[in-house]
SELUMVO-94051 format. One record per residue (C-alpha): x, y negated, z. Coordinates in steps of 0.05 Angstrom, whole numbers. Example, Ala and Ser with C-alpha at 12.3 -4.5 7.8 and 13.67 -1.06 7.14 Angstrom:
REM residues 2
246|90|156
273|21|143
END
This chain:
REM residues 520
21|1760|2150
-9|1727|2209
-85|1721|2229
-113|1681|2281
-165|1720|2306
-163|1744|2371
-191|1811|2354
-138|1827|2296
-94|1877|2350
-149|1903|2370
-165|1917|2294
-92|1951|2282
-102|1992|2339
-166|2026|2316
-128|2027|2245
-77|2062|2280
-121|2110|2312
-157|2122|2238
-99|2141|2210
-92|2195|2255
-143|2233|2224
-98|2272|2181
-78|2293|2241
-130|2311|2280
-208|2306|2255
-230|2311|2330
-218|2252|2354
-246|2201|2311
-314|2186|2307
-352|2196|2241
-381|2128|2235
-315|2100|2250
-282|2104|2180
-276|2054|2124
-323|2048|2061
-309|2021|1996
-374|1988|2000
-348|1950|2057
-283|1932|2041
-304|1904|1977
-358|1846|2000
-387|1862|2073
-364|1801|2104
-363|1790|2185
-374|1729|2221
-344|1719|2289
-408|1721|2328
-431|1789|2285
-418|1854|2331
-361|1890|2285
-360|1966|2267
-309|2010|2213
-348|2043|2156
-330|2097|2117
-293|2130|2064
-224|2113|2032
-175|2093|2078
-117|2090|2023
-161|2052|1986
-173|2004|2031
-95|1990|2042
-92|1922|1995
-150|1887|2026
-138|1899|2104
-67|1869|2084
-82|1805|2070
-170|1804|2096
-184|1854|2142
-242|1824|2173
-275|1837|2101
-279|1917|2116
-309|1897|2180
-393|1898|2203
-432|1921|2259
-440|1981|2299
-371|2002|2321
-322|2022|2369
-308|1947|2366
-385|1932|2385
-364|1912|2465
-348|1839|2449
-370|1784|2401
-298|1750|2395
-254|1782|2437
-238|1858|2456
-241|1880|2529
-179|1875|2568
-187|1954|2561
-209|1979|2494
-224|2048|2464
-222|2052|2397
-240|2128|2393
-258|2179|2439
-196|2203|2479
-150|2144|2457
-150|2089|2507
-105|2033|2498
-95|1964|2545
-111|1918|2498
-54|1869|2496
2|1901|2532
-3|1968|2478
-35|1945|2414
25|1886|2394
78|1941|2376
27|1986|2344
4|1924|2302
78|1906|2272
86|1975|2260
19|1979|2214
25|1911|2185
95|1928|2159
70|1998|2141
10|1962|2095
44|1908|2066
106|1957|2047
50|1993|2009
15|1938|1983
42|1907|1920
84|1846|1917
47|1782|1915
-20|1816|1897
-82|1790|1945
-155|1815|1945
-165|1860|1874
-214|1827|1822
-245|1886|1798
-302|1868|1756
-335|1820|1723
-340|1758|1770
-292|1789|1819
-307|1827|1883
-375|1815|1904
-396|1795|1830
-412|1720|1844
-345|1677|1818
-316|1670|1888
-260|1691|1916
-218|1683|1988
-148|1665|1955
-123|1616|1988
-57|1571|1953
-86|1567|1884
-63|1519|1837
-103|1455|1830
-62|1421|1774
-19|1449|1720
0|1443|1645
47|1473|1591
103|1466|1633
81|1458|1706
53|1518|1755
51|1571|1690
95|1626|1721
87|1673|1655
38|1684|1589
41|1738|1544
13|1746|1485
-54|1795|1476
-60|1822|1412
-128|1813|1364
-185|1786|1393
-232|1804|1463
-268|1753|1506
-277|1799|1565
-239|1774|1629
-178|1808|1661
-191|1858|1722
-143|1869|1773
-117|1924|1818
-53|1920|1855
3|1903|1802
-48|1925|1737
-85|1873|1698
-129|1903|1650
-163|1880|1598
-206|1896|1526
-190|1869|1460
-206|1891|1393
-189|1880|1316
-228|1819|1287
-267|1869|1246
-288|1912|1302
-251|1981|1262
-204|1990|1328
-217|1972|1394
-162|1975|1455
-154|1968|1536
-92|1937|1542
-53|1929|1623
-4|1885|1643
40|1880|1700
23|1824|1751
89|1806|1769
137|1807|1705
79|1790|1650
103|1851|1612
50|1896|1572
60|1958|1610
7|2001|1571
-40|1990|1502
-92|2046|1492
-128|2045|1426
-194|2069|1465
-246|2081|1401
-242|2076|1323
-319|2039|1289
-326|2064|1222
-380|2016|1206
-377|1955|1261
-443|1916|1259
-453|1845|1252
-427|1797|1313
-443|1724|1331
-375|1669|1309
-374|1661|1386
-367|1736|1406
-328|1791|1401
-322|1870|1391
-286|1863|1457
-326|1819|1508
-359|1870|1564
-307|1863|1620
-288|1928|1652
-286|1949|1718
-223|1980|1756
-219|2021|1817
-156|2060|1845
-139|2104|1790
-185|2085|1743
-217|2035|1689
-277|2038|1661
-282|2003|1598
-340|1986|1559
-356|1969|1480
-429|1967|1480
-462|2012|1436
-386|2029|1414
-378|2061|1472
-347|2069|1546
-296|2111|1567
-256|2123|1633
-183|2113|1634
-128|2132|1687
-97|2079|1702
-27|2113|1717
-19|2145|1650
-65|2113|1602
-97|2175|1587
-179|2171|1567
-205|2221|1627
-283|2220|1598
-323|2182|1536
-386|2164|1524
-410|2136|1451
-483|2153|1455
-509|2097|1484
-526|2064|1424
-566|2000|1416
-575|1948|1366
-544|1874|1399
-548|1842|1336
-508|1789|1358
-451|1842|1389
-441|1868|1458
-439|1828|1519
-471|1861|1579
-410|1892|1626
-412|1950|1673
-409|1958|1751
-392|2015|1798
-439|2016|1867
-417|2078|1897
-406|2138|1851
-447|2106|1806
-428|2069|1733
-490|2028|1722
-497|1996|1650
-554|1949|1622
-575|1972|1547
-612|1919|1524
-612|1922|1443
-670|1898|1397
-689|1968|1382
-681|2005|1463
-680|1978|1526
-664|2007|1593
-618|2012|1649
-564|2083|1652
-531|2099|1710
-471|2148|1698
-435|2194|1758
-371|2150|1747
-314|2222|1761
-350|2258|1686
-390|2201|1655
-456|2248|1655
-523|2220|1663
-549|2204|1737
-610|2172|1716
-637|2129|1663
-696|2084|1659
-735|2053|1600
-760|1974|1618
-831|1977|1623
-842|1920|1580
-882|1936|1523
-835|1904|1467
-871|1927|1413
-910|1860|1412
-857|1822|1397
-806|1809|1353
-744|1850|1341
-691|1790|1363
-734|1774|1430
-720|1845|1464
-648|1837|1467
-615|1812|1526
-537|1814|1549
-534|1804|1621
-498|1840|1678
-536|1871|1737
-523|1850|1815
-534|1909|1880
-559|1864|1935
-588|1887|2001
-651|1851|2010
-682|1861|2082
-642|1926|2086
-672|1960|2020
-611|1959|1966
-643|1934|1905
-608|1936|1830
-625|1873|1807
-627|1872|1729
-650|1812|1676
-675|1828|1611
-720|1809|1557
-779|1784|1584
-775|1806|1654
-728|1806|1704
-726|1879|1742
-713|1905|1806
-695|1980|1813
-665|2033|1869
-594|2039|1847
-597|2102|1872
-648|2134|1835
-670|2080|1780
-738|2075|1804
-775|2010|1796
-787|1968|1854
-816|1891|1822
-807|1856|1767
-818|1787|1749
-847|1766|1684
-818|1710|1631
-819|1693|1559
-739|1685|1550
-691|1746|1522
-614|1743|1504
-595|1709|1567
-527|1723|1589
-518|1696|1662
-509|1752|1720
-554|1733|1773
-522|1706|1847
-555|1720|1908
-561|1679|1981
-605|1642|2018
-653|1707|2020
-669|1686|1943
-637|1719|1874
-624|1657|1819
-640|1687|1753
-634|1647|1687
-682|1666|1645
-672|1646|1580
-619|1628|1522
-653|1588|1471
-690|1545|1526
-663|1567|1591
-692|1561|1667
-668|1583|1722
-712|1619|1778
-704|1628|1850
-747|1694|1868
-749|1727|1938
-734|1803|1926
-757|1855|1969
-829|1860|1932
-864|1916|1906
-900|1919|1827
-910|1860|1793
-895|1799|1829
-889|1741|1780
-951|1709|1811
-924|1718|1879
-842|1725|1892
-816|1660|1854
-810|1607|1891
-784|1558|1847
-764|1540|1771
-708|1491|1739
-726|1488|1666
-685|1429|1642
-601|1424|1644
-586|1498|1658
-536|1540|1638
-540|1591|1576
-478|1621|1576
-434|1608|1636
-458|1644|1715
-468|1606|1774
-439|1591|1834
-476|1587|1907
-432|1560|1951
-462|1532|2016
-533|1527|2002
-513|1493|1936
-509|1525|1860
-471|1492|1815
-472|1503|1747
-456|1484|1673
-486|1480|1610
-452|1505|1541
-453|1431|1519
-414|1411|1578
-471|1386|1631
-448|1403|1696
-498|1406|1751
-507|1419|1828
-577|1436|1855
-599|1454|1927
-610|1524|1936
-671|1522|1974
-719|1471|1942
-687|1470|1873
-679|1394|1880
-628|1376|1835
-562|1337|1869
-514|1317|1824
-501|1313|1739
-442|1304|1719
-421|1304|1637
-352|1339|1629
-307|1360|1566
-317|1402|1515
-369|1464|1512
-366|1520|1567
-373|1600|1560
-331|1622|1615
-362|1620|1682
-344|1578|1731
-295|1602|1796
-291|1571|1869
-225|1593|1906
-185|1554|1964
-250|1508|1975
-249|1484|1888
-291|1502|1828
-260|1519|1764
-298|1506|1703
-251|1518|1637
-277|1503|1568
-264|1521|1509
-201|1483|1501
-171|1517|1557
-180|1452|1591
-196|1463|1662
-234|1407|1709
-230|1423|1784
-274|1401|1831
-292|1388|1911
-348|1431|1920
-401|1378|1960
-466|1332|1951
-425|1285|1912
-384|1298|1848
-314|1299|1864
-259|1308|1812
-190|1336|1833
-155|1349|1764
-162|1356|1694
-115|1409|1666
-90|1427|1597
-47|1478|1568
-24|1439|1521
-36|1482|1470
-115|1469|1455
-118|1553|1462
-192|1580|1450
-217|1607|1514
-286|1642|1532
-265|1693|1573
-281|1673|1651
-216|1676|1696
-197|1720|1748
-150|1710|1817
-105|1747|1844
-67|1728|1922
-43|1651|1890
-48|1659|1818
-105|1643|1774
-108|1693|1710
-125|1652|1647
-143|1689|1586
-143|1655|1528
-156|1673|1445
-80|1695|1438
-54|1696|1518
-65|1710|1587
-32|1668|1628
-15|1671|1708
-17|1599|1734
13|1589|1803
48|1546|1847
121|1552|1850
163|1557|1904
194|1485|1915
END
C-alpha cells in the first residue's frame, strides 16, 4: 500500500535495520525500538521531530502495514529533519544508507514482507472498548456510509444468547461476550473476520445464583480487551479471566472481585502496559484493581476515598470505564465514580486529584483533548464537565473549567473531534458543543433511543440506536445528514460498533454483522 509521505523509505529503512536485531543486538540503539504504547495511539504530525519506541516489533506488524506514522514520536534516529530525511541518513550506528538511491528496494522488500504477514483485509485492530486510543475514533478510511438488508452487508452470523458488550478485533479474530438470559452460563465467543464463521465458543464461568440485572443490560456487557495472544474478558463481579486466543484455552481466572452492581455489570477493562486495570464500583465496595495482565495477581488496589457511608446504598455505584492520558507529561489514570471523579498513577494506584459531584451510576468513559478531560457526571440528571488534569488533592474548587448540565448523554460516550464533542442523549437528542467554552453549537432530534456510543471513521459519525438504525453525519458547526440506514430487520442493538480496515462491525441482540462496500 502506498503512502505519500516523503519520509515513509526512510521509515522502511530503519524498519529494516530493526529487524536486524535478531541478528545482531550491537548495532541498534536501545531507544530505537517500537512500543506497544506507541503503536497503539502516539500519533505524529509532520512538523513533530519523529523517534522509534520500544518493545514488540512482531506486534507491531499489523499497524505499520497499513499506519506507520502511528508508531512514530520524537527523539529518534529520524530526529535530523521535520519532513524530509537527509539526502544521507543513518538509521543506526554503523548502517549508513543514501537515502533514495538504497532505501526504495529495501522498502518493497518490507512492505511485501508485512503485508504477507498481516491478515487479509484487516486494518488498525480495535482492541478495546472504544477502539485503539479509547475515544470512538478510528483512521479507516472506505467505510460504508449507506447500507441496508441487502446492500454493503458482506456477512452476519448469528451470536448465541444475549451480551451487549462490543466486538474486539485482532488480525482475523473478533471476539466477543455473551451470556444465557439468566446469567447461569456465560461465554467469549470469536469469529473469523473474513468468512463470518464462529471459529471458537468458550463457556468462560458457570453463576450459581446470578443477581438481579436492569431490562436494558446484560450478564454479558463489559467489553473485553484483546492483545496478540490474548483476551481478557470480564463479567463483573462474575469474574475475569484470560484466554489464548489460538486455542481457546482459559490461561488465568479471577472471581474474587466481587461487588454488588445492582443493576448488573457494565464497567470494562483496559490494559496500559503490563497492567489489567478494572473499576469496581458496586453499592457495597468501591475501588480501582490493577492486575499484572501474564498471572492475573494483584499489582495494586485502591479504595475511593469517598466516604460512602453517608449515603445511600444505590448512589455509590457507578459503571464507567477508565482513560490513561498524559497530562503535561505525568500519565494520569483517569477514573469516574460515585461522587467524584479520580485521578490516580497507573502505575502504582496512588491518588493524584479528584473532583467532587453529587451524580453515581454514570456510564460514559471520559475523552480527552484540548488539555481538558470531559467527564459526565451523572445518570439520573447528567452534566458533563470539562476539568484540566494535572492537579494535586482536591481540586473541585479549582480544575473545572466548565459544566453542561442540560441535554447530555447518560448512556452513550462522546466524541471530540476537532475542538468539537458531539454527543447523544438516550432519548435521541443529539448535540455538538465547543470544546473549549462549552458553548453549545448545534441540536439536532434523531430516531429512536441510543446506548451504543457513537463512532467517527473516514471523516463521519455513527450513531446507531436501538433499532439498529444508523444516522451518519458530517462532522462540522452545522448538522449535516449523510444517510439513514436500516437493517431491515428492526434488530435490538446496544452494543457500540467496532471497525476494522473498511468494514464496520455491527452487533446486534441475535447478530454481528460486517457492513462494507463491495467491490463494483
Amino acid at each position: 500500500k502506498a503512502h505519500n509521505s516523503s519520509d515513509f523509505p526512510a521509515f522502511c529503512a530503519t524498519f529494516f535495520a530493526l529487524k536486524l536485531k535478531s541478528h545482531n543486538d550491537a548495532i541498534v540503539r536501545p531507544k530505537s525500538l517500537f512500543s506497544a504504547k506507541t503503536v497503539c495511539g502516539v500519533a505524529c504530525h509532520p512538523k513533530n521531530r519523529w523517534r522509534l519506541n520500544r518493545e514488540a516489533i512482531s506486534d507491531a506488524f499489523l499497524v505499520l502495514a497499513t499506519k506507520p506514522w502511528r508508531a512514530i514520536s520524537r527523539e529518534s534516529p529520524l530526529a535530523n529533519s521535520n519532513t524530509r530525511p537527509p539526502d544521507r541518513y543513518s538509521p543506526v550506528d554503523g548502517f549508513s544508507l543514501s537515502y533514495w538511491e538504497q532505501t526504495m528496494p529495501i522498502c518493497k522488500l518490507i512492505l511485501a514482507t508485512i503485508l504477507l504477514a498481516s491478515p487479509a483485509g484487516a486494518g488498525e485492530n480495535w482492541p478495546q472498548f472504544r477502539g485503539p486510543r479509547g475515544d470512538g475514533q478510528s483512521d479507516a478510511t472506505g467505510l460504508p456510509v449507506k447500507w441496508s438488508a441487502t446492500q454493503n452487508v458482506v456477512w452476519k452470523t448469528p451470536i448465541h444468547d444475549l451480551g451487549w458488550s462490543s466486538p474486539v478485533v485482532w488480525g482475523n479474530q473478533i471476539w466477543m461476550t455473551t451470556a444465557t438470559a439468566n446469567g447461569r452460563e456465560m461465554f467469549a465467543v470469536c469469529v473469523d473476520l473474513p468468512s463470518g464463521k464462529v471459529v471458537r465458543d468458550v463457556k468462560i464461568f458457570d453463576a450459581e445464583a446470578p443477581e438481579h440485572i436492569a431490562t436494558n443490560n446484560s450478564y454479558a456487557s463489559p467489553t473485553p480487551v484483546i492483545e496478540a495472544g490474548r483476551l481478557y474478558a470480564h463479567f463483573g463481579t462474575y469474574g475475569i479471566a484470560c484466554v489464548d486466543t489460538a486455542t481457546g484455552a482459559i490461561l488465568w481466572s479471577r472471581r474474587d472481585l466481587k461487588c454488588d452492581h445492582h443493576e448488573g455489570p457494565g464497567s470494562s477493562p483496559m490494559v496500559w502496559g503490563d497492567l489489567l486495570i478494572v473499576d469496581v464500583d458496586g453499592r457495597d465496595v468501591q475501588y480501582v484493581i490493577a492486575m499484572d495482565k501474564s498471572t492475573g495477581k494483584t499489582v495494586w488496589k485502591t479504595t475511593r476515598s469517598i466516604d460512602y457511608s453517608k449515603y445511600m446504598n444505590n448512589t455509590r455505584k457507578a459503571f464507567c470505564t477508565p482513560i490513561v492520558i498524559d497530562a503535561g507529561g505525568r500519565n494520569e489514570l483517569v477514573s469516574p465514580g460515585a461522587k467524584a471523579v479520580i485521578g490516580y498513577d497507573p502505575a502504582t494506584g496512588t491518588e493524584l486529584w479528584k473532583v467532587r459531584y453529587n451524580g453515581w451510576s454514570m456510564t460514559p468513559r471520559p475523552v480527552y483533548g484540548q488539555g481538558l478531560v470531559f467527564v459526565v457526571n451523572d445518570y439520573e440528571k447528567p452534566e458533563l464537565w470539562a476539568i484540566r488534569p494535572g492537579g494535586n488533592g482536591d481540586v473541585t474548587d479549582s480544575h473545572v473549567v466548565w459544566k453542561m448540565t442540560k441535554g447530555v448523554s447518560s448512556r452513550p460516550s462522546l466524541l471530540l473531534i476537532g475542538g468539537l464533542i458531539y454527543m447523544v442523549s438516550s432519548d435521541g437528542i443529539a448535540c455538538c458543543v465547543d470544546a473549549k467554552t462549552g458553548q453549545l453549537v448545534w441540536k439536532q432530534r434523531l430516531a429512536g433511543n441510543y446506548s451504543a456510543s457513537p463512532l467517527y471513521a473516514d471523516g463521519h459519525i455513527y450513531f446507531f440506536n436501538h433499532d439498529a438504525v444508523a444516522t451518519v453525519i458530517e462532522p462540522g458547526r452545522e448538522y449535516k445528514q449523510l444517510a439513514a440506514n436500516e437493517l431491515g430487520e428492526r434488530e435490538e442493538l446496544m452494543a457500540s460498533p467496532a471497525v476494522v480496515g473498511k468494514a464496520l462491525l455491527v452487533r446486534t441482540r441475535g447478530q454481528l454483522y460486517r457492513l462494507e462496500k463491495k467491490a463494483d
